[in-house]
ZATI-604446 format. One record per residue (C-alpha): residue in one letter; x, y, z. Coordinates in Angstrom, 1 decimal. Layout:
N
PT fivo   east  north     up
PT    A      X      Y      Z
...
END
This chain:
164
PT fivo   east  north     up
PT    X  142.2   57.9   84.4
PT    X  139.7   54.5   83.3
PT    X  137.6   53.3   86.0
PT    X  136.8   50.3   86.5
PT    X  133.4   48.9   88.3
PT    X  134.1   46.3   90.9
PT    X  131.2   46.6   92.8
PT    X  127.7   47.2   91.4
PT    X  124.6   48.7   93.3
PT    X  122.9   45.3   93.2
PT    X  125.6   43.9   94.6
PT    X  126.8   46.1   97.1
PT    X  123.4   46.0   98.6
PT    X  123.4   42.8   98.8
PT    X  127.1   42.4  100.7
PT    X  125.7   44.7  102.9
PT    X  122.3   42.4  104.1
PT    X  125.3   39.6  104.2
PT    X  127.4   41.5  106.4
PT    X  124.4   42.3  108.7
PT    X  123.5   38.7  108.6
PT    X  127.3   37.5  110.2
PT    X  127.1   40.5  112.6
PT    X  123.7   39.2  113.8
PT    X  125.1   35.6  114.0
PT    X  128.6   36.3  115.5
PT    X  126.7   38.4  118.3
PT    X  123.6   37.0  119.1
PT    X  123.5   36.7  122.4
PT    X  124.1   40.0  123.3
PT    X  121.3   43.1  123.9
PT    X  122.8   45.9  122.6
PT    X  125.4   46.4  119.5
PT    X  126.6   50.0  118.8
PT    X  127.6   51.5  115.3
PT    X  130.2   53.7  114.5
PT    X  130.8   54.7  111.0
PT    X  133.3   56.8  109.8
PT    X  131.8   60.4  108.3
PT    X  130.8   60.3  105.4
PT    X  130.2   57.2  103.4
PT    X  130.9   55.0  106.8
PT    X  128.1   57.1  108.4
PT    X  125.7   55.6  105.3
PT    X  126.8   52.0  105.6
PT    X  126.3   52.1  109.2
PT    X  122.5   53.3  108.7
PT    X  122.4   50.6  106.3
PT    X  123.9   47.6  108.1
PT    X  121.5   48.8  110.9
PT    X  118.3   49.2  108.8
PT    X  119.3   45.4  108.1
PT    X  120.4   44.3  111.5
PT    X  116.9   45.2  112.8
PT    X  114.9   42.8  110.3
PT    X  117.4   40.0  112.5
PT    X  118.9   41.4  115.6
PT    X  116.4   41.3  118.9
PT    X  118.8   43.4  120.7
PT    X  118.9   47.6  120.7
PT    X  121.0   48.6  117.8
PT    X  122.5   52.5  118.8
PT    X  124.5   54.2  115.6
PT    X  126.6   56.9  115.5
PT    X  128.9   59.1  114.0
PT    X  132.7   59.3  114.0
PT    X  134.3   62.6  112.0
PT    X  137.8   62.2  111.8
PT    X  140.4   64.0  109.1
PT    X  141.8   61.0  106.7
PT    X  144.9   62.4  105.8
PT    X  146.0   64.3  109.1
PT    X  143.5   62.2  111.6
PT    X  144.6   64.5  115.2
PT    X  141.3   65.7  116.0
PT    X  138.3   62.7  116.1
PT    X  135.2   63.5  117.4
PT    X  131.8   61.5  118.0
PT    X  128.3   62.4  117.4
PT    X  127.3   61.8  121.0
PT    X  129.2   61.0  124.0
PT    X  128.0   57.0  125.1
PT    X  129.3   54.8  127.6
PT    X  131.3   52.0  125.8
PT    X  131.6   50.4  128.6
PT    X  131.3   46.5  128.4
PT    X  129.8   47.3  124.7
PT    X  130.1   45.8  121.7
PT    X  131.0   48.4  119.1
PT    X  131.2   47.7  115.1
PT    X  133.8   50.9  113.7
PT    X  132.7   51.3  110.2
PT    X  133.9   52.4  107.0
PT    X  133.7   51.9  103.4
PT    X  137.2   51.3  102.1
PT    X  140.0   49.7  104.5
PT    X  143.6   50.4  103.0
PT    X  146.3   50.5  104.9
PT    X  144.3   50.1  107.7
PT    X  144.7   54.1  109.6
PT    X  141.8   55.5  110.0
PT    X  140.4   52.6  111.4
PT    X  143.2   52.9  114.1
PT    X  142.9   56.4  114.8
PT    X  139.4   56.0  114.8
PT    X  139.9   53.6  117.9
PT    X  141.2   56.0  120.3
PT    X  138.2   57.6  121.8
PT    X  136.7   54.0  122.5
PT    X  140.1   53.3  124.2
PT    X  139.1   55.8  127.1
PT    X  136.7   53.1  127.8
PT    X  136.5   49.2  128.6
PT    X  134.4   47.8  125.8
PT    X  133.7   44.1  125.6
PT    X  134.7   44.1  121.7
PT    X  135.5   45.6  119.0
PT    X  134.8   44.7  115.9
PT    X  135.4   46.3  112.3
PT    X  133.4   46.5  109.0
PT    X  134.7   47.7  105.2
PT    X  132.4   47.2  102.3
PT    X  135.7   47.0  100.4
PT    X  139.0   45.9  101.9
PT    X  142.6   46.9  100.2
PT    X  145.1   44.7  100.8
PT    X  148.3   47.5  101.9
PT    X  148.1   47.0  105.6
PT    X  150.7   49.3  107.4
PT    X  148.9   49.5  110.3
PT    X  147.3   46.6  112.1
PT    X  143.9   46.3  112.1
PT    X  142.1   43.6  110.6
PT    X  138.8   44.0  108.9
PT    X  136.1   41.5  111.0
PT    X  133.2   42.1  108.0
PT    X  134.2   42.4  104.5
PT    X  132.3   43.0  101.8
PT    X  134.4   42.4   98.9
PT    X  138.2   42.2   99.1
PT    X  140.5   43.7   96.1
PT    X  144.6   43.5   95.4
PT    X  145.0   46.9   93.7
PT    X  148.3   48.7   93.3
PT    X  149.4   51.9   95.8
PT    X  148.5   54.0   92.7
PT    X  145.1   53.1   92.2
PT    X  142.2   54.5   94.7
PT    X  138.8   52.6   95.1
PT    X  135.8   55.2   95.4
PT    X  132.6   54.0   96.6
PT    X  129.5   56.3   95.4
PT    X  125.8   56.7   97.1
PT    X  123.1   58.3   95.9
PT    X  119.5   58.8   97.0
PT    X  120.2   56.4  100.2
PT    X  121.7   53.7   97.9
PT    X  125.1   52.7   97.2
PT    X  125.4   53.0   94.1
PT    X  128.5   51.0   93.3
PT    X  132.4   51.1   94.0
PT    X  134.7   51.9   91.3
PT    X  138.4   51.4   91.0
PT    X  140.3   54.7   89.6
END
């Protein structure tokens, strides 16, 4: 199958400094923000957005990991345990679709009282079944259910998203 290039390196990189940039400004009063991206490309952005975050943010910024099955998503785990309590968390990935990971990826923060959450997509699908709306988006696409968008890194870099 073609693919097509809807997202280049460049530009990626620089959705990503723009997202950081909102999350800074939408949260600025607050002294603590706490990443979660979803293993593995989700884990990258969220290094990323807080790499960025840090040249804005005065508050702590904590990341971690989430590892959750896409396809059959029973068994979540996190890369630490952390009290989400009255926290604001960002849950992280690089493509939204129909919008269930994301919601799986809620229920451990569930067992908890956080103050928000808030969720992040370099690229956002538009074939929401499920409903969880995407706070920071990069770059939103219409694409058929037949066609997959695939984002690549390489070397600590995105390195562009292609639709396939």
């Amino acid at each position: 199958m073609e693919s097509n290039i809807i997202l280049s390196g460049e530009t990626a990189d620089r959705k990503l400094k723009r997202m950081a940039l909102e999350i800074a400004e939408r949260n600025y009063l607050k002294n603590e923000l706490i990443l979660i991206g979803i293993k593995d490309n989700g884990s990258f952005i969220s290094r990323k957005i807080a790499e960025y975050l840090g040249m804005v943010f005065k508050g702590d910024i904590k990341v971690i990991d989430l590892s959750i099955n896409k396809k059959t998503p029973g068994d979540i785990k996190l890369s630490e345990q952390v009290d989400f309590n009255k926290k604001v968390i960002i849950l992280i990935d690089d493509v939204a679709n129909t919008g269930r990971t994301m919601l799986y990826a809620l229920k451990p923060l569930l067992e908890h009282h956080p103050e928000k959450i808030q969720t992040l997509a370099l690229v956002e699908r538009t074939h929401k079944l499920f409903p969880v709306a995407v706070d920071y988006i990069g770059y939103s696409v219409s694409t058929t259910l037949q066609e997959n968008i695939v984002v690549e890194i390489h070397d600590s870099q995105v390195t562009g998203a292609w639709l396939r």
